[in-house]
C-alpha positions, 0 to 999 in steps of 0.5 A: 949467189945465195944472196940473188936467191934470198932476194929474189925469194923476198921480191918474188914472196912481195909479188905473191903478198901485193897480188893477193891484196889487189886481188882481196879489194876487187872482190870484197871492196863495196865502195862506189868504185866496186860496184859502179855509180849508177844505181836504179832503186829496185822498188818504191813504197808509196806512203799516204800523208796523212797531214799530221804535224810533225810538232804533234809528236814532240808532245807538249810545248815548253810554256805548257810543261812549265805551267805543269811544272812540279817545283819538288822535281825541279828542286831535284833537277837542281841538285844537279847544279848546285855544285857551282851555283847557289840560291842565295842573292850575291852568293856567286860559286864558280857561277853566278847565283841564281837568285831571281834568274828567270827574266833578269839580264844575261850577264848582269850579276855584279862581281862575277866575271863571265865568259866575254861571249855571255858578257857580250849576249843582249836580252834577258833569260826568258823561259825559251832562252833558259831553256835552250841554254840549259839543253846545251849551255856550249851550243847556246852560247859559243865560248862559255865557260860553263862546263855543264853538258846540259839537260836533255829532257824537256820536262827536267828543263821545264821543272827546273825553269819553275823552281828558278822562278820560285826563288826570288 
């Protein structure tokens, strides 16, 4: 007999616990189900257009950042690199140099083993295509083994793009 009673105390304290959780998501619940599907915007704020481009307010473009280019900066930039690539022509790190990048073939450098997805990639680094790679090295070029992130500001990618392009 007292074995019935504990369990119909722990079946009856079930019943109060399961009850008050169903009755804890009616009420607070604010997905879809709870509030219905429908609903009507209240109010709309009309906005003129004023025509402008949106490209205005990304600021200047890549070509005109490089030609303003400040070299020292982007010799600064390239300490950020400098851990797996060096300047000097045929002097590969865990990269390949970079002597004479700007405008050389992708994937071209003798005696280094690139990733087979740079390996396979057509054209030259132009200053677009260093540019979105240096943004993001794994985006640009899907299976790289380059584990840099990326540099995110377009004027450090535009400095170091300049400096590249001095070492030759």
């Amino acid at each position: 007999m007292t074995f019935t009673k504990v369990l119909g105390g722990f079946c009856g304290a079930l019943l109060i616990f399961l009850l008050a959780g169903y009755g804890a998501e009616n009420l607070y619940h604010t997905g879809p189900k709870g509030h219905g599907e429908d609903h009507v915007q209240g109010y709309v704020i009309e906005v003129e257009d004023d025509g402008a481009d949106a490209a205005e307010d990304e600021g200047p473009d890549l070509l005109t950042l490089i030609a303003q280019a400040e070299i020292d900066k982007g010799e600064r930039v390239y300490g950020k690199c400098r851990a797996c690539h060096k300047l000097e022509d045929g002097a590969n790190g865990t990269g390949p140099h970079l002597f004479n990048t700007v405008n050389r073939d992708k994937g071209s450098i003798d005696g280094f083993t690139y990733s087979s997805a740079m390996a396979e990639m057509p054209g030259n680094w132009g200053y677009v295509e260093l540019d979105a790679f240096l943004e993001d090295p794994k985006g640009y070029v899907r299976g790289t083994k380059m584990s840099f992130s990326g540099l995110k500001k377009i004027e450090d990618r535009a400095n170091l793009i300049a400096y590249l392009e001095t070492i030759q």
